[in-house]
MOPAC internal coordinates of N, CA, C and O (Angstrom, degrees):
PM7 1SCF
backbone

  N    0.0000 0     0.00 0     0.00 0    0    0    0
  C    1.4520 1     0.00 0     0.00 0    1    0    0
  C    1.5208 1   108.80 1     0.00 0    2    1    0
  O    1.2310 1   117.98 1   -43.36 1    3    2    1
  N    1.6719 1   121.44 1   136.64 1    3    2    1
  C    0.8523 1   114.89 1  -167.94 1    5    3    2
  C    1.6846 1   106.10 1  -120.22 1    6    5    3
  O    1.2310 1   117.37 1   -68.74 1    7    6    5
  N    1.1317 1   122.62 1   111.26 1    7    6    5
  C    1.8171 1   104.02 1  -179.69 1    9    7    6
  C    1.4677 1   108.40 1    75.79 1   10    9    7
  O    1.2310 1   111.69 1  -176.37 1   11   10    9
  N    1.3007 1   133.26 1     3.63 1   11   10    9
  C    1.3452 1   114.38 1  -166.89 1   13   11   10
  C    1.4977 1   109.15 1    99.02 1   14   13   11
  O    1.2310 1   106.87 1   154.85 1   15   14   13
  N    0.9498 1   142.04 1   -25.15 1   15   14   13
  C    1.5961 1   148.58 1   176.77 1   17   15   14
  C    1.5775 1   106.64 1  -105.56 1   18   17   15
  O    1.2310 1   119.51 1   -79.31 1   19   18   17
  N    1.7735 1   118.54 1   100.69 1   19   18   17
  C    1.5346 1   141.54 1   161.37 1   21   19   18
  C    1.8040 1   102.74 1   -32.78 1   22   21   19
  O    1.2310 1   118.89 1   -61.06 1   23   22   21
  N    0.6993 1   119.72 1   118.94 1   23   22   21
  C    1.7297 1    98.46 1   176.37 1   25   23   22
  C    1.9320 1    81.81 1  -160.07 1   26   25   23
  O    1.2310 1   116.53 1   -47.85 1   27   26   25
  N    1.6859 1   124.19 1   132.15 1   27   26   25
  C    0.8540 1   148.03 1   142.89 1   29   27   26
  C    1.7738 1   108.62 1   -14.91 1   30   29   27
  O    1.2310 1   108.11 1   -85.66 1   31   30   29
  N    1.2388 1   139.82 1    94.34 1   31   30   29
  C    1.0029 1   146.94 1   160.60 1   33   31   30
  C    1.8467 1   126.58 1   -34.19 1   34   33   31
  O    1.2310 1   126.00 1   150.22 1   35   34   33
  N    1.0992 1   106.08 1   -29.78 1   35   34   33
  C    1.9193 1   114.00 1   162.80 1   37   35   34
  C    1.9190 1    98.26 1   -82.63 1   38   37   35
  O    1.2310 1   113.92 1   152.26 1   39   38   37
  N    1.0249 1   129.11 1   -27.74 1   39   38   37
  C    1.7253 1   126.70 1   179.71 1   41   39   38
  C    1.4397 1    81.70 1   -61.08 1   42   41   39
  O    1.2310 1   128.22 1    90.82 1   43   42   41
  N    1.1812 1   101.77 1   -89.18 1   43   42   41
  C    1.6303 1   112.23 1  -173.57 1   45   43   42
  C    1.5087 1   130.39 1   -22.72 1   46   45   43
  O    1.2310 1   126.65 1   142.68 1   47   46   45
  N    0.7148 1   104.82 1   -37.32 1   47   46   45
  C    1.9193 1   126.35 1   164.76 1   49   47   46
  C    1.7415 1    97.70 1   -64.37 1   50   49   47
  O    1.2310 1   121.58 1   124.09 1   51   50   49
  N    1.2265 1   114.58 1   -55.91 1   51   50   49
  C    1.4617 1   118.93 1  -166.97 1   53   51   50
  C    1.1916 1   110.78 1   -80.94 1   54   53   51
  O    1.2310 1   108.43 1   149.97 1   55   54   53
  N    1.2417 1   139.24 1   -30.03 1   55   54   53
  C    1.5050 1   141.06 1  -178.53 1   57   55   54
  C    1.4850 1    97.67 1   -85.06 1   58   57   55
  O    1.2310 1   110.66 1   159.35 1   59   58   57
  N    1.6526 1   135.17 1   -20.65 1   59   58   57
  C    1.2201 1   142.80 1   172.67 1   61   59   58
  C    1.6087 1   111.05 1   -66.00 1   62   61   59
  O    1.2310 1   129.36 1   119.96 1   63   62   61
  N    1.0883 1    99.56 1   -60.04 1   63   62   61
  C    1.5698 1   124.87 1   172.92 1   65   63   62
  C    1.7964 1   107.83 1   -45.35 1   66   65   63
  O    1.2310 1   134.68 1   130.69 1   67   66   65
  N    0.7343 1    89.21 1   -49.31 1   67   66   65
  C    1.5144 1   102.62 1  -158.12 1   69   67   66
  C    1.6814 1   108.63 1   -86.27 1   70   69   67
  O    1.2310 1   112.78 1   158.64 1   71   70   69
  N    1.6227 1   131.24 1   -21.36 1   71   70   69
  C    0.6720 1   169.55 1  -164.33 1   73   71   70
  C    1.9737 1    97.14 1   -87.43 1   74   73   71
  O    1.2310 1   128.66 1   107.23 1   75   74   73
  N    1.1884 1   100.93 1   -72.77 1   75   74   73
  C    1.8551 1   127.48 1   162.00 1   77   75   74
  C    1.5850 1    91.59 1   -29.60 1   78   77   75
  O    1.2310 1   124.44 1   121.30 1   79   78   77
  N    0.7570 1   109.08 1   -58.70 1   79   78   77
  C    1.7536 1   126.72 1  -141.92 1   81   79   78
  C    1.7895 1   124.73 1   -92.98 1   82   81   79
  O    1.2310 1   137.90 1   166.53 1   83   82   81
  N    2.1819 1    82.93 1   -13.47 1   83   82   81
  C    1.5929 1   101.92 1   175.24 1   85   83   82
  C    1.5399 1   108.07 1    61.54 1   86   85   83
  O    1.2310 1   119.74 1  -146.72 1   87   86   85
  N    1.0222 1   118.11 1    33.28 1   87   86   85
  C    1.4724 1   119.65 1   168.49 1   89   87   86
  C    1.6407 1   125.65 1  -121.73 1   90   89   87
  O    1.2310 1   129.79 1   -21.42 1   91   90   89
  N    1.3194 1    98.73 1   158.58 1   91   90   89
  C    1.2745 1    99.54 1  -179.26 1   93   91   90
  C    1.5712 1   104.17 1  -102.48 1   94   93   91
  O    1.2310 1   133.04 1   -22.63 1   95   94   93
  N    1.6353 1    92.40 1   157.37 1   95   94   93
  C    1.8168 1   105.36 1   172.94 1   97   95   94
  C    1.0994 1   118.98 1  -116.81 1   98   97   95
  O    1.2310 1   118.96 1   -74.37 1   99   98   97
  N    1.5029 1   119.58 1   105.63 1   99   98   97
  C    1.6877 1   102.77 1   177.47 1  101   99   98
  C    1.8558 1   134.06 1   -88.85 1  102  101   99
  O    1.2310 1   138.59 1   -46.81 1  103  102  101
  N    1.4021 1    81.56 1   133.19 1  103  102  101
  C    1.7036 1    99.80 1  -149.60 1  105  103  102
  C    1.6589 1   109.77 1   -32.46 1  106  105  103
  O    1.2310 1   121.23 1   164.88 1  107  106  105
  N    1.2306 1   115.26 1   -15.12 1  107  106  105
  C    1.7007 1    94.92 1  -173.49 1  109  107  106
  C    1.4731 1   102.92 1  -111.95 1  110  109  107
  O    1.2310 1   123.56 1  -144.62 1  111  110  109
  N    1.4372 1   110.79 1    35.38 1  111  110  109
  C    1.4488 1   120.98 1   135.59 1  113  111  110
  C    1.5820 1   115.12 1   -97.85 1  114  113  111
  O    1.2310 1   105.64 1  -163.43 1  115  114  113
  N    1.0097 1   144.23 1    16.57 1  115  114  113
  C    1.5259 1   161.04 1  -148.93 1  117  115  114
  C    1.4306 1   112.22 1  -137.67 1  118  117  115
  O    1.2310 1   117.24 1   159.37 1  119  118  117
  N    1.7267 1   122.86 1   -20.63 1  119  118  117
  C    1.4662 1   120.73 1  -175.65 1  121  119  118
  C    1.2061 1   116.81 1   -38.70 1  122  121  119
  O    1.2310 1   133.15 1   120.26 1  123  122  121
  N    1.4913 1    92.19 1   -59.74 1  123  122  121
  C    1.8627 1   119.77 1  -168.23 1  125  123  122
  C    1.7082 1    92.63 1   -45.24 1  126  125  123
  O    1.2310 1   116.74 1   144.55 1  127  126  125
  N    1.2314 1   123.80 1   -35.45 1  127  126  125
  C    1.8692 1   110.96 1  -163.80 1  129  127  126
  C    1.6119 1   105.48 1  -101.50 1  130  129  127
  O    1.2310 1   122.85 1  -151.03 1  131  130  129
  N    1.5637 1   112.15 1    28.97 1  131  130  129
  C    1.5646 1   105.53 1  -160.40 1  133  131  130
  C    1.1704 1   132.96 1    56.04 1  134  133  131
  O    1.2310 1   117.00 1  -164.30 1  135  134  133
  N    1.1565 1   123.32 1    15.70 1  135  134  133
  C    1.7100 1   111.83 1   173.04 1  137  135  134
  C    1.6528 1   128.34 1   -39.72 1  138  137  135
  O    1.2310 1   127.33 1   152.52 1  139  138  137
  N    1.3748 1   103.50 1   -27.48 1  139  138  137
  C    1.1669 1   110.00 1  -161.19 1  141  139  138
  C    1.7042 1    98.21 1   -81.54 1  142  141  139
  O    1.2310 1   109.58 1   145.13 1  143  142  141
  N    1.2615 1   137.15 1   -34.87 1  143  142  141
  C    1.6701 1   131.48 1   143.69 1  145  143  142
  C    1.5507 1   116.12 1   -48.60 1  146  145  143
  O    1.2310 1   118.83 1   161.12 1  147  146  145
  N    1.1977 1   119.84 1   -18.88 1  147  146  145
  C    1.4968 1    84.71 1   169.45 1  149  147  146
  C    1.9048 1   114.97 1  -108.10 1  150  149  147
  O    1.2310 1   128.87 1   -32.12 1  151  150  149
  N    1.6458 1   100.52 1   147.88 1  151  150  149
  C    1.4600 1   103.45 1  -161.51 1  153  151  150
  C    1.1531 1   108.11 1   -82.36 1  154  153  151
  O    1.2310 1   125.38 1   -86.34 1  155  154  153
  N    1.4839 1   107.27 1    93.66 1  155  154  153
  C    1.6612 1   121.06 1   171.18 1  157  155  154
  C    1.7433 1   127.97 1   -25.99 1  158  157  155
  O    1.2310 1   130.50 1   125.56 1  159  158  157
  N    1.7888 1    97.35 1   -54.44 1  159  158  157
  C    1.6150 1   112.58 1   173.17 1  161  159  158
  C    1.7852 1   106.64 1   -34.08 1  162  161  159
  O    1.2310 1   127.48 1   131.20 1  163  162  161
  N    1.5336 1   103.21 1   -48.80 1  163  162  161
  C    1.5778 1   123.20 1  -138.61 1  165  163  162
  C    1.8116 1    88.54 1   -70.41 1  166  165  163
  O    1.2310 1   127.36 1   123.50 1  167  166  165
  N    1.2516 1   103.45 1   -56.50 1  167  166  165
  C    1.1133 1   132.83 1   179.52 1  169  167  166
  C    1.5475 1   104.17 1   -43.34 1  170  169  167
  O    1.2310 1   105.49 1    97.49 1  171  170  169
  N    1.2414 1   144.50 1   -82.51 1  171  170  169
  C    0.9813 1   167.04 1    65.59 1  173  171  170
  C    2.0954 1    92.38 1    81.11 1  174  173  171
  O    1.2310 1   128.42 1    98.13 1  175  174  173
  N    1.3244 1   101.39 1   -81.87 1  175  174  173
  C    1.3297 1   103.02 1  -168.29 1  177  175  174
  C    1.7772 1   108.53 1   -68.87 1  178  177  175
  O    1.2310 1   123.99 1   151.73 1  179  178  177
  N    1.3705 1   109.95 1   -28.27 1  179  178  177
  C    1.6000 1   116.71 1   146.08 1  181  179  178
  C    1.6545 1   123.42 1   -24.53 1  182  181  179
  O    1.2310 1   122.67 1   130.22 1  183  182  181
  N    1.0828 1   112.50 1   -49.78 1  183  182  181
  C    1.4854 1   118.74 1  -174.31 1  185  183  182
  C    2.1841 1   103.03 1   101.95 1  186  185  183
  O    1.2310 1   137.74 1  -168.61 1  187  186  185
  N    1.5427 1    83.24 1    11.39 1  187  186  185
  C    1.7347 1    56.02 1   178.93 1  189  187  186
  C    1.7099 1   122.59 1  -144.69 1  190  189  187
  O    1.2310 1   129.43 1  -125.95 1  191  190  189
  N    1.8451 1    99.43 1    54.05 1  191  190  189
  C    0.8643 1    96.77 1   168.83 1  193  191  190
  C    2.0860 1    95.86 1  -168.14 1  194  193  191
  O    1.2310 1   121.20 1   -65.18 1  195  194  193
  N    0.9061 1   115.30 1   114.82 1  195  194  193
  C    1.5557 1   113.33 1   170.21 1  197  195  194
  C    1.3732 1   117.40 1   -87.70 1  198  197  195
  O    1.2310 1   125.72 1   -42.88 1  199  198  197
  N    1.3881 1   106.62 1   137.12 1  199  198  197
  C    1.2556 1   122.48 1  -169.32 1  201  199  198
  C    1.8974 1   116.52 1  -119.03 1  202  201  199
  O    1.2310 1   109.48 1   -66.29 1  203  202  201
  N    0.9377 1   137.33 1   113.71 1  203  202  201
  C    1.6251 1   129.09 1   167.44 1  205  203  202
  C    1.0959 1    95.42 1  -110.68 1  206  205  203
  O    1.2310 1   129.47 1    -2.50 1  207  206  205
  N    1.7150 1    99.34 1   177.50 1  207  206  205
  C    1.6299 1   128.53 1   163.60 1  209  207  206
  C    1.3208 1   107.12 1  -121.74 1  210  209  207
  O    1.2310 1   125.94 1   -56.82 1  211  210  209
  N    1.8824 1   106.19 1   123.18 1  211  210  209
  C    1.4988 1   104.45 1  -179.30 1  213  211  210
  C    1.5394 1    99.98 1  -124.65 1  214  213  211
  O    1.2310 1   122.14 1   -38.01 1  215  214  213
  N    1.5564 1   113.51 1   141.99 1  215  214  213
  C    1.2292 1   129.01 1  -155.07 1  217  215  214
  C    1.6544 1   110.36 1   -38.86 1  218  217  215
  O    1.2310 1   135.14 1   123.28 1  219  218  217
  N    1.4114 1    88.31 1   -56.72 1  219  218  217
  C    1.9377 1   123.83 1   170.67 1  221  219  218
  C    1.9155 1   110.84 1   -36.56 1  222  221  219
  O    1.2310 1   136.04 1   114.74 1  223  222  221
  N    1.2406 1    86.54 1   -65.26 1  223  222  221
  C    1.8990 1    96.48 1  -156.55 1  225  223  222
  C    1.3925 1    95.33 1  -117.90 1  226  225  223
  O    1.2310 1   111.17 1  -132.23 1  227  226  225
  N    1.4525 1   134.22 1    47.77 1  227  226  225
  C    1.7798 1   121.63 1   168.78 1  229  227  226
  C    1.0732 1    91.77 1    50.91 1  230  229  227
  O    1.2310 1   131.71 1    28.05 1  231  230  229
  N    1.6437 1    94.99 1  -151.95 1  231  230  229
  C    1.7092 1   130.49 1  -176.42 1  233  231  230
  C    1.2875 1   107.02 1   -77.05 1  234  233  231
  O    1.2310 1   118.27 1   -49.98 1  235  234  233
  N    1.2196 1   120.89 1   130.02 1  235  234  233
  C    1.4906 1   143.15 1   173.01 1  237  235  234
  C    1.1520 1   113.46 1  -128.90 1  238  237  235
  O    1.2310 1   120.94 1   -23.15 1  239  238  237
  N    1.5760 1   115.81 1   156.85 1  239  238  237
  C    1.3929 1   112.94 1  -152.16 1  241  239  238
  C    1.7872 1    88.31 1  -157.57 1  242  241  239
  O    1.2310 1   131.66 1   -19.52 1  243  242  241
  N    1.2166 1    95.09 1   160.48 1  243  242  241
  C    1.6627 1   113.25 1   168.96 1  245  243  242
  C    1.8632 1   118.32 1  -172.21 1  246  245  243
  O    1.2310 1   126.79 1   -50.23 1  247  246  245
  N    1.1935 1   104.55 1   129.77 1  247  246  245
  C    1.3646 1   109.11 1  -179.42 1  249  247  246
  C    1.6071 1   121.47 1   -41.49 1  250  249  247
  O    1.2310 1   122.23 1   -52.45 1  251  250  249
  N    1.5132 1   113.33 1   127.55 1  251  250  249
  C    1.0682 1    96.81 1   154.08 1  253  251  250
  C    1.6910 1   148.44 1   -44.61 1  254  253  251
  O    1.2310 1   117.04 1    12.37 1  255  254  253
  N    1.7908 1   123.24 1  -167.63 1  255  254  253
  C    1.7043 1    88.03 1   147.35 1  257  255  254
  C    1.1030 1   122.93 1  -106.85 1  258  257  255
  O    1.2310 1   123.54 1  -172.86 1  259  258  257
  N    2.0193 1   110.81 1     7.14 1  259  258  257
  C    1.2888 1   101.00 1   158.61 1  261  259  258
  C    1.6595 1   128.19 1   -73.18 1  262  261  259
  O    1.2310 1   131.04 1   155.48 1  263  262  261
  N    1.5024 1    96.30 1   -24.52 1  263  262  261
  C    1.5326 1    79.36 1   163.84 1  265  263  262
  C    1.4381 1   134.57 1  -121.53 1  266  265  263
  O    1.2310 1   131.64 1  -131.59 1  267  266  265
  N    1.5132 1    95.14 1    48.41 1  267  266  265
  C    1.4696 1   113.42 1   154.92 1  269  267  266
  C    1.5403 1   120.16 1   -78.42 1  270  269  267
  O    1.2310 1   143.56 1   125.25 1  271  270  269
  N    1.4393 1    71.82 1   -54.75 1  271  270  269
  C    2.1309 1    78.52 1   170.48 1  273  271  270
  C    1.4941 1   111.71 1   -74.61 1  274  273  271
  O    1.2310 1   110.99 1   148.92 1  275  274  273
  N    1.3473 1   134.55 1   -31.08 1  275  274  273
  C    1.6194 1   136.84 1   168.42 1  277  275  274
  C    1.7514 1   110.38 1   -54.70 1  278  277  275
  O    1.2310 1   124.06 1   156.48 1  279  278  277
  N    1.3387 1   109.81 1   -23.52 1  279  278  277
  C    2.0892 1   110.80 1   171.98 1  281  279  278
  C    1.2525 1    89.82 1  -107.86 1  282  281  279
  O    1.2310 1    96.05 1   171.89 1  283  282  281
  N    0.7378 1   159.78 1    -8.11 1  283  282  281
  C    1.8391 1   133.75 1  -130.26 1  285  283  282
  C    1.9173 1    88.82 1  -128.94 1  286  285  283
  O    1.2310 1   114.34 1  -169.44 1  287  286  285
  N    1.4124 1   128.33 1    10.56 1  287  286  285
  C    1.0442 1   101.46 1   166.88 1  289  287  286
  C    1.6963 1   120.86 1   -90.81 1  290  289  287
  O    1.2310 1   120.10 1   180.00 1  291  290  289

């Protein structure tokens, strides 16, 4: 658990990673780590995680930099 938010510890690595890397991840590459339990909105209205819909890949997502520094300890 990170901050109060349960989130799969390999997600976290990857939204970190990826974050580094200025990229986005689209979420139904994310099943395998549960994404779909954690509440994106919540997340989202947090400030620390942006989310779109791209025609291609659904919903995609990438950490803010508040919540780069909110996983990254």
């Amino acid at each position: 658990m990170k901050g109060g938010i349960k989130m799969n510890n390999s997600l976290v690595k990857i939204l970190i990673e990826a974050k580094k890397l200025n990229k986005w991840i689209p979420a139904k590459f994310l099943v395998k780590y549960d994404i779909q339990r954690i509440n994106l909105s919540k997340l989202e209205d947090d400030g620390l995680i942006l989310t779109m819909k791209e025609e291609s890949d659904g919903l995609v997502l990438k950490l803010t930099l508040k919540g780069y520094h909110h996983f990254n300890k």
